[in-house]
C-alpha positions as CSV (number, residue, x, y, z in Angstrom):
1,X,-0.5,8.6,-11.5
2,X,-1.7,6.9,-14.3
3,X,-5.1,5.4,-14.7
4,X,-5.9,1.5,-14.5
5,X,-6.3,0.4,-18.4
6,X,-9.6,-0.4,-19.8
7,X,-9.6,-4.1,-19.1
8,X,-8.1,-4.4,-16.2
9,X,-10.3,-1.5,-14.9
10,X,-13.6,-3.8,-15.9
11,X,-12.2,-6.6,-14.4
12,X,-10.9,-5.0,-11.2
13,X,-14.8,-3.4,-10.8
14,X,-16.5,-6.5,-11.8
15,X,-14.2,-9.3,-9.2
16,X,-14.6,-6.4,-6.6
17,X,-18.1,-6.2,-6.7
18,X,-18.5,-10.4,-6.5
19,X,-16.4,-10.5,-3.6
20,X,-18.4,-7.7,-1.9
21,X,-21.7,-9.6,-2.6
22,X,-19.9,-13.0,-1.6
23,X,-18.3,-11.7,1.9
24,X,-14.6,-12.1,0.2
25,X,-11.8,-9.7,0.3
26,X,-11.0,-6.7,-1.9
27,X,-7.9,-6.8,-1.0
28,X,-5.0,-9.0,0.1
29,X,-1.8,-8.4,1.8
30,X,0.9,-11.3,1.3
31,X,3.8,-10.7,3.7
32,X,6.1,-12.6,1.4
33,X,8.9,-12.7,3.9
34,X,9.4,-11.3,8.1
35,X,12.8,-10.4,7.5
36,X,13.6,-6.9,6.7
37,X,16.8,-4.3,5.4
38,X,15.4,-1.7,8.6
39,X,14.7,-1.4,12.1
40,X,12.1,1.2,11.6
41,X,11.0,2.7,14.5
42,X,7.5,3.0,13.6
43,X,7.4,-0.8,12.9
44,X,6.9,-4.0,14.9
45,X,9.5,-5.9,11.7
46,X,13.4,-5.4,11.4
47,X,16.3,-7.4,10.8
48,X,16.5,-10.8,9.3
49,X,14.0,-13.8,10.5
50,X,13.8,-17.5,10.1
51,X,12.2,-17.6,6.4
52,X,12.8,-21.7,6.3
53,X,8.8,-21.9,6.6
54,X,7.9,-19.3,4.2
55,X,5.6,-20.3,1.2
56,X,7.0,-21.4,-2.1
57,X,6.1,-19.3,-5.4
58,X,4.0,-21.5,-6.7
59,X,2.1,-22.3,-3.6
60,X,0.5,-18.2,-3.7
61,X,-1.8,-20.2,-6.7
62,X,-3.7,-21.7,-4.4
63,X,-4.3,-18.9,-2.1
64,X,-5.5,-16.7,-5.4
65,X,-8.3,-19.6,-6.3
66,X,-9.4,-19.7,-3.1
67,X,-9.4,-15.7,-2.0
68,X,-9.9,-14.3,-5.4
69,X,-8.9,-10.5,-4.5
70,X,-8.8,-7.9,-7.0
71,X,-6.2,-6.2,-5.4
72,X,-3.3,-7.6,-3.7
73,X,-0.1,-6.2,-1.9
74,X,3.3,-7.9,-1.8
75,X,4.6,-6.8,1.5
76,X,7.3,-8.0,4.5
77,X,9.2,-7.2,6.2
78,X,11.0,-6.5,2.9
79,X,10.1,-8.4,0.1
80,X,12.9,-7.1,-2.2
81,X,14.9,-9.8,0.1
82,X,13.1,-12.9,-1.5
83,X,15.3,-13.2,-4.7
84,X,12.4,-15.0,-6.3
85,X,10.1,-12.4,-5.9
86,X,9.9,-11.9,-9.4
87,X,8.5,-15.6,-9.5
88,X,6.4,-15.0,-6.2
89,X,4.7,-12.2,-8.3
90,X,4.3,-14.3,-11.8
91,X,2.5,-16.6,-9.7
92,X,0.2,-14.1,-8.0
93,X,-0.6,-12.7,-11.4
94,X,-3.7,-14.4,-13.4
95,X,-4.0,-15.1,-16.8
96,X,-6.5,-12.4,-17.1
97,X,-4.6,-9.7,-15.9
98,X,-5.7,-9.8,-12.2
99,X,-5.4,-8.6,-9.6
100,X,-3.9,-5.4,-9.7
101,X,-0.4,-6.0,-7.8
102,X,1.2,-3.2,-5.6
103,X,4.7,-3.8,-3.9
104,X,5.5,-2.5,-1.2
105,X,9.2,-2.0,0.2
106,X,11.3,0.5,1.0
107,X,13.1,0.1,-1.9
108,X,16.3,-0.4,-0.1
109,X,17.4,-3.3,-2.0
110,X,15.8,-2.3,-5.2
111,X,18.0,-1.9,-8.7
112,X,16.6,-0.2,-12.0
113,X,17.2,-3.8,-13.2
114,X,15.1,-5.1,-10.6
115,X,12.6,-2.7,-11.1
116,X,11.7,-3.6,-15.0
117,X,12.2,-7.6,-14.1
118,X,8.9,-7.3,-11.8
119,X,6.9,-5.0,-13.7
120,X,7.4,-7.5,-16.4
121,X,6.2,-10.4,-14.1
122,X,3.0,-8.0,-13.2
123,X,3.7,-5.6,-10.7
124,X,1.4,-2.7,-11.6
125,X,2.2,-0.4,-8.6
126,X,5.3,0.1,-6.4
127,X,4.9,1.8,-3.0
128,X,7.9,3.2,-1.8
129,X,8.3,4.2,2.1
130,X,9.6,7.8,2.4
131,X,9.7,9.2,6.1
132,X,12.0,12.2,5.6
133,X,13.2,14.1,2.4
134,X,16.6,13.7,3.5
135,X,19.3,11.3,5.7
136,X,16.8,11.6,8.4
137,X,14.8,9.3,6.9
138,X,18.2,6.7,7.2
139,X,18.0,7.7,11.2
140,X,14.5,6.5,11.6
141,X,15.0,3.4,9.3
142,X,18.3,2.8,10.8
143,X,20.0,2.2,7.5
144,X,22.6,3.8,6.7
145,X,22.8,5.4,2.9
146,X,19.5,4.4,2.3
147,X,17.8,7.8,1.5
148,X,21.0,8.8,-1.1
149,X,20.3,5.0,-2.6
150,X,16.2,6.4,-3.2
151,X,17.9,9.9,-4.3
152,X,19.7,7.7,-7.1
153,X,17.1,4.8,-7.9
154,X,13.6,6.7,-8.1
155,X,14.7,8.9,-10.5
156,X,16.1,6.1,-12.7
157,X,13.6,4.2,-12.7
158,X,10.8,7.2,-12.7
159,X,12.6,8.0,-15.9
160,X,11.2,4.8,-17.9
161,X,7.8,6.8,-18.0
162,X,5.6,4.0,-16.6
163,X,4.3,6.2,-13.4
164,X,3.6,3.5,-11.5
165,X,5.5,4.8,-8.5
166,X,4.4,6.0,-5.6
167,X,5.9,7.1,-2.2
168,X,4.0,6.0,1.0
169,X,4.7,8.9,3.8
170,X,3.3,7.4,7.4
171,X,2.4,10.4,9.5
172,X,4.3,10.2,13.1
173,X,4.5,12.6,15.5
174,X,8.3,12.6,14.0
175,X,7.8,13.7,10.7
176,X,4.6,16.0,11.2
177,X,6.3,19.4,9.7
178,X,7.4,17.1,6.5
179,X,4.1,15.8,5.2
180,X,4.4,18.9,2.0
181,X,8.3,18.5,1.5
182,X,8.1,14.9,1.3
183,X,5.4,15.7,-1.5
184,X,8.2,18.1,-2.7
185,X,10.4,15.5,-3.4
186,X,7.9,13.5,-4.8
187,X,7.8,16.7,-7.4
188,X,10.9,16.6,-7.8
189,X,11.9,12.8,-8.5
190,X,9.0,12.3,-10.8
191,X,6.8,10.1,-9.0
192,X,3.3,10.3,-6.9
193,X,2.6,10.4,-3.0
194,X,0.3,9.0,-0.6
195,X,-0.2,8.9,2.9
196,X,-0.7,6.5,5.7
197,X,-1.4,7.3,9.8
198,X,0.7,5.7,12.5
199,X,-0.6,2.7,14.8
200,X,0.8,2.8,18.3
201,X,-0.8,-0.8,18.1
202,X,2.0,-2.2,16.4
203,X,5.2,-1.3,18.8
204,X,2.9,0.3,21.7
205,X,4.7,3.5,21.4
206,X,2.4,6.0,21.8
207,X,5.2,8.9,21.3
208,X,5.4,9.0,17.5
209,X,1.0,9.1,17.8
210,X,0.6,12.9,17.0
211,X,-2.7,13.5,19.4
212,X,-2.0,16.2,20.9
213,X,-3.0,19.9,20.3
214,X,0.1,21.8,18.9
215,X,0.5,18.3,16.8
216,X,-3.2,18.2,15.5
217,X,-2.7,22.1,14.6
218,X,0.7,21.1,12.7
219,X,-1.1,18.5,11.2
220,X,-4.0,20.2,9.6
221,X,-1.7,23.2,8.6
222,X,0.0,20.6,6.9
223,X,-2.5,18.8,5.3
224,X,-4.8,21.8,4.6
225,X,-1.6,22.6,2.0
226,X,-1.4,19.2,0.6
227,X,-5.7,19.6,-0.4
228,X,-4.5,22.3,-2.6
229,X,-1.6,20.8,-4.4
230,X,-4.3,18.5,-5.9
231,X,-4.8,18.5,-9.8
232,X,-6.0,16.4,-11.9
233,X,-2.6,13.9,-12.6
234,X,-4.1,12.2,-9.6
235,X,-0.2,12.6,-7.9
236,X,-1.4,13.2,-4.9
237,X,-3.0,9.4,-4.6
238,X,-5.0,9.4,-0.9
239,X,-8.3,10.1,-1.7
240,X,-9.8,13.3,-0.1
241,X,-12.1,11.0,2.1
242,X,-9.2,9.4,3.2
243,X,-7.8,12.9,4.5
244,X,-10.1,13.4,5.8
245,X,-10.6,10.6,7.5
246,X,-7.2,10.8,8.9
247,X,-7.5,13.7,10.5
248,X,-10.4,12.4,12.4
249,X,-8.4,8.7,13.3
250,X,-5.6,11.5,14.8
251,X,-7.9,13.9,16.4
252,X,-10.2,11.2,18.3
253,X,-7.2,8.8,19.4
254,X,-8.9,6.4,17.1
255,X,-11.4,4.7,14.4
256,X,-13.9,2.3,15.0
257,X,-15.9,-0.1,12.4
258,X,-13.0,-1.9,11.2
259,X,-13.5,-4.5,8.7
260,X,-10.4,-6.4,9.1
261,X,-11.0,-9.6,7.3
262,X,-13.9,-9.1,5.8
263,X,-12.8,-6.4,3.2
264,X,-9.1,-6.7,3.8
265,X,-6.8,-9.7,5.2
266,X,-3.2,-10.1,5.5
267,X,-1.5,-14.1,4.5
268,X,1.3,-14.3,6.8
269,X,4.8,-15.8,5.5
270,X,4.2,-18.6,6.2
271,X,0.7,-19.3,4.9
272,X,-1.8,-18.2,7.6
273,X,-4.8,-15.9,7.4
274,X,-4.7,-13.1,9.7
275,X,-7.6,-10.0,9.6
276,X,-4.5,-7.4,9.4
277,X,-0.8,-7.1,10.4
278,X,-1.4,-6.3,14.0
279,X,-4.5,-8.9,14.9
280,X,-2.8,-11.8,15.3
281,X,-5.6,-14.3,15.0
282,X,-4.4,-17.0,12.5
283,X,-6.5,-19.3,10.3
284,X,-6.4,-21.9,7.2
285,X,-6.8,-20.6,3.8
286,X,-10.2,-22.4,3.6
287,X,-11.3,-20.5,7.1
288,X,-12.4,-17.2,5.5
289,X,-15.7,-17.1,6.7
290,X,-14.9,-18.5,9.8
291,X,-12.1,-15.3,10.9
292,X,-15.1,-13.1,9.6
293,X,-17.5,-14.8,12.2
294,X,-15.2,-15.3,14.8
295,X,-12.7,-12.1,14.7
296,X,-14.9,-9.3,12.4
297,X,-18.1,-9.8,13.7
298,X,-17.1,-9.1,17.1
299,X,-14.1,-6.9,16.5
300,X,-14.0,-3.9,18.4
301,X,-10.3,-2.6,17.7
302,X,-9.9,1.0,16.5
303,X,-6.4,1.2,17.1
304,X,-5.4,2.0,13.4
305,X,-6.1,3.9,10.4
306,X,-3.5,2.1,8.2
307,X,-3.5,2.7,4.4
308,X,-5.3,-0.4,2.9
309,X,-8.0,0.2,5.7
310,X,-8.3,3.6,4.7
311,X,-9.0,2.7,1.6
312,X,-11.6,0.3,2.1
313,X,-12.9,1.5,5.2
314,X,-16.0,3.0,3.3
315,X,-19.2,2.2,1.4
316,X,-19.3,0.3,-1.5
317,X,-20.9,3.5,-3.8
318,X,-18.2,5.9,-2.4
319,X,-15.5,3.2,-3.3
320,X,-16.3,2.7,-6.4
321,X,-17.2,6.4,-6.8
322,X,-13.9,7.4,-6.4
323,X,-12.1,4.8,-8.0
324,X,-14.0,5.1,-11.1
325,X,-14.0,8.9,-10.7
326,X,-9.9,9.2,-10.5
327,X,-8.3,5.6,-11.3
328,X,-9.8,3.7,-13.4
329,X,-10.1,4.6,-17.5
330,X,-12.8,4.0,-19.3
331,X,-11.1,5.0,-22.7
332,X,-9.2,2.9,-24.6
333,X,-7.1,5.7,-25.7
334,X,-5.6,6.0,-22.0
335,X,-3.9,2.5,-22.4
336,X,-0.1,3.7,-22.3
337,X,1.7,3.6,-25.6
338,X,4.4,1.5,-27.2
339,X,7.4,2.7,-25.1
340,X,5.8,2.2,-22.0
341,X,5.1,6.0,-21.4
342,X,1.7,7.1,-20.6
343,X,-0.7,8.6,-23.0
344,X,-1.9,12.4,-22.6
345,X,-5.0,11.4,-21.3
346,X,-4.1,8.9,-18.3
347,X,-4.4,10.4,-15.0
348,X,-5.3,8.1,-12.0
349,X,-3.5,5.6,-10.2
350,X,-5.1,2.4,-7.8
């Protein structure tokens, strides 16, 4: 995965650290739209939604003076159905290059075309959703054709050179055996992998929650393996913290101490402030500080382990440890070169 240029690196290290001090986000999670391609069983979203309410382009400005993240993710249901997402993101995007803007989607709509039109409005990192190295990954989304379409796309658009793409496996008690050939396929379209744990919070099914003990041996076998497919392209994106981590949130049912919006918060479609995707406590944009008093403070849920808690869901030295450590470059010689491929010495990803 290649490293966060020099500038953007400084300025993602120096907003994070202000928000930290000033009890703001790190990151934000903009559900651009409820409706979705899927009916994912894993997933609380699916099928189209009344969008009439959802927020304009231009009105995600306001939400960036006010929040000021360093990091935000354009997320649905599935935001490659906006068709002005490219203008969603242009508005998301500051002048000075912040914050650093990851989409995530499951690519089912998503064109090479497409794919160059929003990195050119300022998406830096697209997350695709991979369940199964094969059609029955289709089954689970219930979309038809839709792992042949990522069999086509990824590799088209992996081909530009950018490296910007990463696959987003969540661990169910379905796809346990495929956590290393999902990172085989990663291999072999070009692109990087991360991984994510299951909530039972979200559809209250606790059969996909892999808790038992001829699940939690699978699981370590598995993810023992993925440890040593490690190197230093950074490919394998989840920190080894967050691994580990994992492993405990599946072995003890659970994991308390969440910061839900505190660290992290989620702006719903149409406008509201939520701490996460499954809390549904909603606020105004200018009532911050009052979800972090009245839902964080006194939060007790440890019903997830999702991927943008597990990234945050640590100290502020071991953050920026490792994200100094394996994504950020401190080089100008890592910035990527004129045709868009990276240099020999990038690495990381965010």
């Amino acid at each position: 995965m290649r490293k966060v240029p020099l500038s953007q690196s400084l300025r993602i290290i120096q907003q994070g650290s202000l928000n930290w001090l000033a009890q703001r986000p790190i990151v934000v999670s903009f559900e651009v739209t409820d409706s979705c391609t899927c009916y994912c069983k894993h997933c609380d979203h699916g099928g189209p939604k009344d969008d009439s309410r959802n927020l304009r382009p231009q009105d995600y400005q306001r939400y960036m003076e006010t929040l000021q993240p360093c990091v935000v993710q354009v997320s649905g249901g599935e935001p490659l159905m906006r068709e002005d997402l490219s203008e969603v993101v242009r508005n998301i995007k500051q002048p000075n290059g912040l914050p650093y803007i990851i989409l995530v989607s499951s690519w089912s709509l998503m064109t090479p075309q497409r794919y160059l039109e929003l990195r050119e409005a300022g998406v830096d990192q697209f997350s695709v959703s991979l369940d199964f190295p094969d059609s029955r990954h289709d089954d689970f989304r219930l979309l038809p054709g839709l792992y042949q379409h990522l069999n086509e796309v990824i590799p088209q658009c992996a081909a530009y050179g950018y490296d910007d793409i990463v696959l987003n496996t969540c661990i169910t008690a379905a796809n346990l055996g495929e956590i290393n050939s999902n990172a085989d396929q990663a291999e072999k379209w070009g692109v990087n992998i991360c991984y994510s744990a299951y909530s039972a919070r979200r559809t209250g099914c606790r059969e996909l929650f892999p808790g038992t003990p001829e699940m939690l041996k699978v699981l370590h076998e598995q993810l023992d393996t993925i440890e040593k497919r490690r190197d230093e392209s950074n490919w394998i994106v989840s920190a080894p913290t967050t691994i580990s981590h994992t492993r405990e949130y599946f072995e003890n049912g659970g994991m308390s101490g969440c910061k839900a919006g505190l660290r992290f918060l989620v702006v719903t479609a149409d406008g509201k402030l939520q701490p996460c995707s499954m809390q549904f406590h909603r606020y105004e944009l200018n009532e911050q500080q009052k979800l972090v008093r009245e839902f964080t403070e006194k939060n007790t849920c440890d019903e997830c382990y999702v991927a943008i808690r597990s990234n945050l869901d640590k100290s502020f030295p071991q953050l920026l440890k490792e994200n100094v450590s394996n994504y950020f470059s401190f080089s100008s010689g890592n910035e990527s070169n004129g045709n868009g491929k990276r240099s020999a010495a990038a690495g990381g990803g965010c």
